[in-house]
NUZARO-755263 format. One record per residue: residue in three letters; x, y, z of N, C-alpha, C in turn; residue number from 1. Coordinates in pm, 1 decimal. Example, Ala and Ser with C-alpha at 12.3 -4.5 7.8 and 13.67 -1.06 7.14 Angstrom:
# NUZARO-755263
<ALA <1319.0 -569.0 780.0> <1230.0 -450.0 780.0> <1320.0 -330.0 780.0> 1>;
<SER <1285.0 -225.0 708.0> <1367.0 -106.0 714.0> <1290.0 3.0 787.0> 2>;
END
This chain:
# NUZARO-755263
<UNK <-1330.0 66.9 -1667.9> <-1227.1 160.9 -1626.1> <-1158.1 108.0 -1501.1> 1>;
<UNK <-1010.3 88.8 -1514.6> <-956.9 37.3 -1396.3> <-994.3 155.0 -1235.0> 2>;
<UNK <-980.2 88.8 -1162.4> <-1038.3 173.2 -1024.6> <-951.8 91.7 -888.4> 3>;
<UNK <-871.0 176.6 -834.4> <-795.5 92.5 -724.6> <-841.8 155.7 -609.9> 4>;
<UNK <-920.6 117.7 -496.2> <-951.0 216.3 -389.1> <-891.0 156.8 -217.0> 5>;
<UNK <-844.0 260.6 -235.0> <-788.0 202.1 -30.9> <-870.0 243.7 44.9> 6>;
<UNK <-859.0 200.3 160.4> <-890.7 210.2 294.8> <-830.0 150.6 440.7> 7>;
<UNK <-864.3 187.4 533.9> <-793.6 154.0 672.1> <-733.6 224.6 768.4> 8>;
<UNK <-668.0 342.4 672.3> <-604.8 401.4 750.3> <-656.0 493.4 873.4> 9>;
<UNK <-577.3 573.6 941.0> <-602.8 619.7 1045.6> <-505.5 687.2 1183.1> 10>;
<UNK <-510.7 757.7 1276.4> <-467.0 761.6 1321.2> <-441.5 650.1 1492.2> 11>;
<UNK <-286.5 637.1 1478.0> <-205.8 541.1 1608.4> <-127.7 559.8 1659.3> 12>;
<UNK <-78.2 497.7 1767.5> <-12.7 583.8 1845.0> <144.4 491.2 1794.6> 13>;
<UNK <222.5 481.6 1801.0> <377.4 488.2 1784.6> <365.5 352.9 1867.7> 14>;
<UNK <408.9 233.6 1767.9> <397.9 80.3 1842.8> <289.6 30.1 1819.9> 15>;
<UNK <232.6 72.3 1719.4> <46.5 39.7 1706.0> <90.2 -5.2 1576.1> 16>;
<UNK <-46.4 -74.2 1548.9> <-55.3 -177.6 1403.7> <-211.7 -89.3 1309.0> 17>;
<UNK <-184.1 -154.2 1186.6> <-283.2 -116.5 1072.3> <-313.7 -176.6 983.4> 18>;
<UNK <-412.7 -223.1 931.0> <-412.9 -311.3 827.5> <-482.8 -208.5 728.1> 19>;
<UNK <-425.5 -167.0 581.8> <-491.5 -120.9 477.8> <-559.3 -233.3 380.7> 20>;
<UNK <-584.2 -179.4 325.1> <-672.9 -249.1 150.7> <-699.1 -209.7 130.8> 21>;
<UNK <-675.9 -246.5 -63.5> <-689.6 -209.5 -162.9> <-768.7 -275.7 -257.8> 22>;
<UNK <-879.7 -211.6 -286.1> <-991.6 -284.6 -399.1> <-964.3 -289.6 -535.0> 23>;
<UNK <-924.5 -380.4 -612.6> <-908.7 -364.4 -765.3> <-1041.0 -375.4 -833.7> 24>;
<UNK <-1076.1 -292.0 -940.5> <-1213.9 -299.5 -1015.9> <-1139.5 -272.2 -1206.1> 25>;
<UNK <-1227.4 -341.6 -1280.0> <-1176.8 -272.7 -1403.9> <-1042.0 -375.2 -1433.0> 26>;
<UNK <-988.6 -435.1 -1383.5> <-897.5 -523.0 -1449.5> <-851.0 -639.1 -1397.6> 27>;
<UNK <-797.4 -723.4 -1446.5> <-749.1 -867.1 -1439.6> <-647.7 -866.0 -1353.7> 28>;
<UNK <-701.0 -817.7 -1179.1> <-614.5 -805.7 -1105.4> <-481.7 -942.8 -1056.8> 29>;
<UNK <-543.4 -1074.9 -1090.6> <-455.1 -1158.3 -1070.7> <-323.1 -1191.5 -1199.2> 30>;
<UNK <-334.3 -1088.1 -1270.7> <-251.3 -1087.0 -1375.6> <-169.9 -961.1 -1354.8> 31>;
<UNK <-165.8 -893.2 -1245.7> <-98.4 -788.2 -1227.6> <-45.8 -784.9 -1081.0> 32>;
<UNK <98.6 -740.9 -1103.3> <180.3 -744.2 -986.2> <134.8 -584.6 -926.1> 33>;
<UNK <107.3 -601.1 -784.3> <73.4 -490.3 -696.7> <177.5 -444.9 -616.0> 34>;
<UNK <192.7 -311.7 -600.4> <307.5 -234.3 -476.8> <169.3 -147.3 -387.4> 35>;
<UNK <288.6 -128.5 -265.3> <227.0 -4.9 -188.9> <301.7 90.8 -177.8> 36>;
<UNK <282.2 222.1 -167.2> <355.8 335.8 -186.0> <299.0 412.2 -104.2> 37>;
<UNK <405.7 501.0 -65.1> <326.9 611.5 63.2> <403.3 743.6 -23.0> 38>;
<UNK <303.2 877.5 16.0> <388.3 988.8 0.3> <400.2 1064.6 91.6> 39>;
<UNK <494.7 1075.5 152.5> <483.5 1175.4 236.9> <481.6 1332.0 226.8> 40>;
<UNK <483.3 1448.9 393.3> <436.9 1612.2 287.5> <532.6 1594.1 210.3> 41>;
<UNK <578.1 1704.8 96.0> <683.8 1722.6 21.1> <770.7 1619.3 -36.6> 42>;
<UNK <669.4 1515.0 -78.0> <840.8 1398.7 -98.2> <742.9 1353.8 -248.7> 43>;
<UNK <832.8 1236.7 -274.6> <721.1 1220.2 -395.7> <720.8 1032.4 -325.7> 44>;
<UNK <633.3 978.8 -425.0> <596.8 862.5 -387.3> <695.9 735.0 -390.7> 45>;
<UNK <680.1 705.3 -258.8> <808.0 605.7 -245.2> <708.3 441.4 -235.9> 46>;
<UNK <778.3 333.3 -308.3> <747.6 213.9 -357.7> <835.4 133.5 -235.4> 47>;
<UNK <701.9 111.2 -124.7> <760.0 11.0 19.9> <754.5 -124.6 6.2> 48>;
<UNK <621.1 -168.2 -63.8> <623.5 -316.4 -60.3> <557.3 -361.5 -206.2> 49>;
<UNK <618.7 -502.3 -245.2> <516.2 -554.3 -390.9> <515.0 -669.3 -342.9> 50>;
<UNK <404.2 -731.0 -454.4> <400.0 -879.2 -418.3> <355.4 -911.4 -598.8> 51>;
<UNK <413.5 -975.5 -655.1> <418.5 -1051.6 -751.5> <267.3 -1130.0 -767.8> 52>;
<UNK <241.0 -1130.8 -918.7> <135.8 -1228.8 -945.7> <124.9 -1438.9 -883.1> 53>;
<UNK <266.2 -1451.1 -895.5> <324.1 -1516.7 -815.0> <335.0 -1550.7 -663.4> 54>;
<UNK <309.7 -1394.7 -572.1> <308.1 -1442.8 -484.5> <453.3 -1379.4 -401.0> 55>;
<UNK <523.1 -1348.2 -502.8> <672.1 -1307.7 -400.1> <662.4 -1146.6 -385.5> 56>;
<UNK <684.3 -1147.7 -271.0> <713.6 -1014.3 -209.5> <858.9 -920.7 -200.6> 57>;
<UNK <842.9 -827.9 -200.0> <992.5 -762.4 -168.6> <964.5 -612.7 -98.4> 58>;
<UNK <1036.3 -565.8 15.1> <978.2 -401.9 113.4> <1134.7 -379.0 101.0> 59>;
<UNK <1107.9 -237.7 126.6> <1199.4 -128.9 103.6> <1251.5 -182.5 265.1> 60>;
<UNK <1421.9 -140.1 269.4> <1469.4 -156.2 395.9> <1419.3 -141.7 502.6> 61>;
<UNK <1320.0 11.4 522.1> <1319.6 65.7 625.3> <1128.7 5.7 665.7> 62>;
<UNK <1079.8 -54.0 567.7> <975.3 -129.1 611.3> <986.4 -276.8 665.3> 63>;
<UNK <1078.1 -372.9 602.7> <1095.2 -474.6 624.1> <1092.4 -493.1 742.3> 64>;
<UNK <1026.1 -660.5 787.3> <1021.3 -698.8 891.1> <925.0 -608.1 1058.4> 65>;
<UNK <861.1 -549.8 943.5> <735.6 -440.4 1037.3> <579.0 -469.3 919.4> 66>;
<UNK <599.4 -458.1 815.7> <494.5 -441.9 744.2> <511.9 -616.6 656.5> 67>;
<UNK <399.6 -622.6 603.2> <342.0 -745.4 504.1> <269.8 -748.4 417.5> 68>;
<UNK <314.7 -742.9 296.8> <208.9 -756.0 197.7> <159.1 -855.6 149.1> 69>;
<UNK <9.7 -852.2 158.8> <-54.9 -999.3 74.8> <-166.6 -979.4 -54.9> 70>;
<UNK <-164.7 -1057.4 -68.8> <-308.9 -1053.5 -164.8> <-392.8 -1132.5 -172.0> 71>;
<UNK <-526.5 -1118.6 -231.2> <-652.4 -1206.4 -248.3> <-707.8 -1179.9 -361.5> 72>;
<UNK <-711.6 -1304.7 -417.3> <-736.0 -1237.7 -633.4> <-857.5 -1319.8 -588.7> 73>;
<UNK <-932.9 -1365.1 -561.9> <-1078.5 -1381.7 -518.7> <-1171.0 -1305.0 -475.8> 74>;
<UNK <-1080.0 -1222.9 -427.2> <-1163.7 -1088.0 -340.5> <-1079.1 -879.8 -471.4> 75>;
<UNK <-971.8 -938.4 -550.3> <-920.9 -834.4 -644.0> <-902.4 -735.9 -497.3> 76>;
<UNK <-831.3 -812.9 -382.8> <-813.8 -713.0 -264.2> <-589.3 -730.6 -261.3> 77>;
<UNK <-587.0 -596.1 -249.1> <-401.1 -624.7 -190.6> <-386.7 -574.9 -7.8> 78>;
<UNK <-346.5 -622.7 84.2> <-344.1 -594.2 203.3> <-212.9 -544.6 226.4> 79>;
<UNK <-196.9 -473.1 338.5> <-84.6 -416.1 347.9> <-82.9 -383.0 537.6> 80>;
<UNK <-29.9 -508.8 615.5> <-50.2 -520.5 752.2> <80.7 -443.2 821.2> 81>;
<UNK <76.7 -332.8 890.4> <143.7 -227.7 899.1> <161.0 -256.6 1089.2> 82>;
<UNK <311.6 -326.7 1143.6> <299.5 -319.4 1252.9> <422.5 -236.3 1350.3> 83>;
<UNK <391.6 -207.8 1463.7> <574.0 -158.0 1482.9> <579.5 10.7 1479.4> 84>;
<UNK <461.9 52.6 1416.1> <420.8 180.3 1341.8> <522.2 271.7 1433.5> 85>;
<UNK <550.0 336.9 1338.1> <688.5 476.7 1334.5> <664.9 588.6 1310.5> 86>;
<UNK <658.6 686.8 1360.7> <630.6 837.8 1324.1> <658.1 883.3 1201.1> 87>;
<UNK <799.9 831.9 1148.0> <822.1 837.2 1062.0> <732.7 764.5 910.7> 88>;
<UNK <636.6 656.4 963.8> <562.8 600.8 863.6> <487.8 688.8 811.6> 89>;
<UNK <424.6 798.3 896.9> <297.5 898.8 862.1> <330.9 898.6 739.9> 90>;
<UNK <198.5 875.2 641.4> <238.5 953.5 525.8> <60.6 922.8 443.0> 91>;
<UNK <61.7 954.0 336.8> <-55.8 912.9 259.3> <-67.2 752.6 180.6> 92>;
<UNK <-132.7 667.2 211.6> <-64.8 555.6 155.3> <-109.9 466.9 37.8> 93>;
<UNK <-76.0 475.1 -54.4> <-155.7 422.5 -225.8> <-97.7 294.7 -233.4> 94>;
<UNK <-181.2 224.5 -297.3> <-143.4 61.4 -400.4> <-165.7 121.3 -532.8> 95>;
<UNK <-76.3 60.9 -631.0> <-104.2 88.9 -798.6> <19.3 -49.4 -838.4> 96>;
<UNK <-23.0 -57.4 -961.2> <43.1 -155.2 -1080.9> <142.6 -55.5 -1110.4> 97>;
<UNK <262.1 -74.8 -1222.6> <345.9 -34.8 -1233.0> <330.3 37.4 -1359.6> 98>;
<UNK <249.5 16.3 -1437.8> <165.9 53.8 -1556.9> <115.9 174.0 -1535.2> 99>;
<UNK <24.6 178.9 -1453.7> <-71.4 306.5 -1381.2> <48.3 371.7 -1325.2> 100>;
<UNK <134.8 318.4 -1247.1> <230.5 489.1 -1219.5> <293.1 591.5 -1310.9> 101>;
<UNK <364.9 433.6 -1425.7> <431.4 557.1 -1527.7> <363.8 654.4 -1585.4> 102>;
<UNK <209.1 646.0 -1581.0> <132.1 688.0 -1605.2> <98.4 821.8 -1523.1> 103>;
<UNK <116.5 774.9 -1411.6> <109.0 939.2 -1266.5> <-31.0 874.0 -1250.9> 104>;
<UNK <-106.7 743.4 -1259.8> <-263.6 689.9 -1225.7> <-273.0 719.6 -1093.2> 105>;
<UNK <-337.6 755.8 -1007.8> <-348.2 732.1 -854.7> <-444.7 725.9 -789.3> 106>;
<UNK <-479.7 640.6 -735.2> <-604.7 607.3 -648.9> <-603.5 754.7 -551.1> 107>;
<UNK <-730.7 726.3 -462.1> <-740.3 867.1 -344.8> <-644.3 841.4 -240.5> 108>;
<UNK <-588.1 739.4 -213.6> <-518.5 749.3 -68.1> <-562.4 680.1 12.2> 109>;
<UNK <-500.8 600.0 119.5> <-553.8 660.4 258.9> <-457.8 704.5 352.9> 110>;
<UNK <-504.4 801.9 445.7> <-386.8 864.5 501.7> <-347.5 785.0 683.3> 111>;
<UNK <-263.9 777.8 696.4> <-222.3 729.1 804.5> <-122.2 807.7 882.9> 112>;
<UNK <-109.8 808.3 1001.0> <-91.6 920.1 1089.2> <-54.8 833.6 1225.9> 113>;
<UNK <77.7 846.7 1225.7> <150.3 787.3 1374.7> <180.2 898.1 1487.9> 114>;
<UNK <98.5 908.6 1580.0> <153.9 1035.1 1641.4> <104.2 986.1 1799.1> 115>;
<UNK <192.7 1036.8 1843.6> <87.1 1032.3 2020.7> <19.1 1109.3 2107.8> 116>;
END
């Protein structure tokens, strides 16, 4: 059974950094392109960063050049190095394949919290 689990998050203060990860279990994670997605209250889930089986990356405007996504298919880990941190980042923050969303699949979260 596929199983994606995060961790890292936490609360920081505004100008503070974070590093998440994401554990893949249950599938042929180096054959699958990974995103990170945050939801914030009331919003639905917004798609910030991917990184290709390949290796290429692409972040939503308002992440770029603050956040980084990488991966490790040795470890079936996706990282997601969060710096610059914005109040506005707060939100709950998931990795999934693109497969598992159309789906509504969703790991638990982890929640992250920029506040001072």
């Amino acid at each position: 059974q596929e199983q994606l689990v995060e961790s890292g998050g936490g609360l920081v203060q505004p100008g503070g950094s974070l590093r998440l990860s994401c554990v893949a279990s249950g599938m042929i994670f180096r054959l699958s392109d990974m995103g990170w997605y945050r939801q914030a209250p009331g919003k639905q889930h917004e798609l910030i960063a991917q990184v290709t089986t390949g290796g290429i990356t692409n972040y939503v405007d308002s992440v770029k050049g603050r956040f980084t996504i990488s991966r490790d298919n040795t470890k079936n880990t996706v990282y997601l190095q969060m710096n610059s941190l914005k109040p506005e980042d707060t939100a709950v923050y998931y990795c999934n394949t693109e497969v598992r969303r159309v789906q509504n699949f969703w790991g638990q979260g982890t929640q992250v919290t920029v506040a001072s």
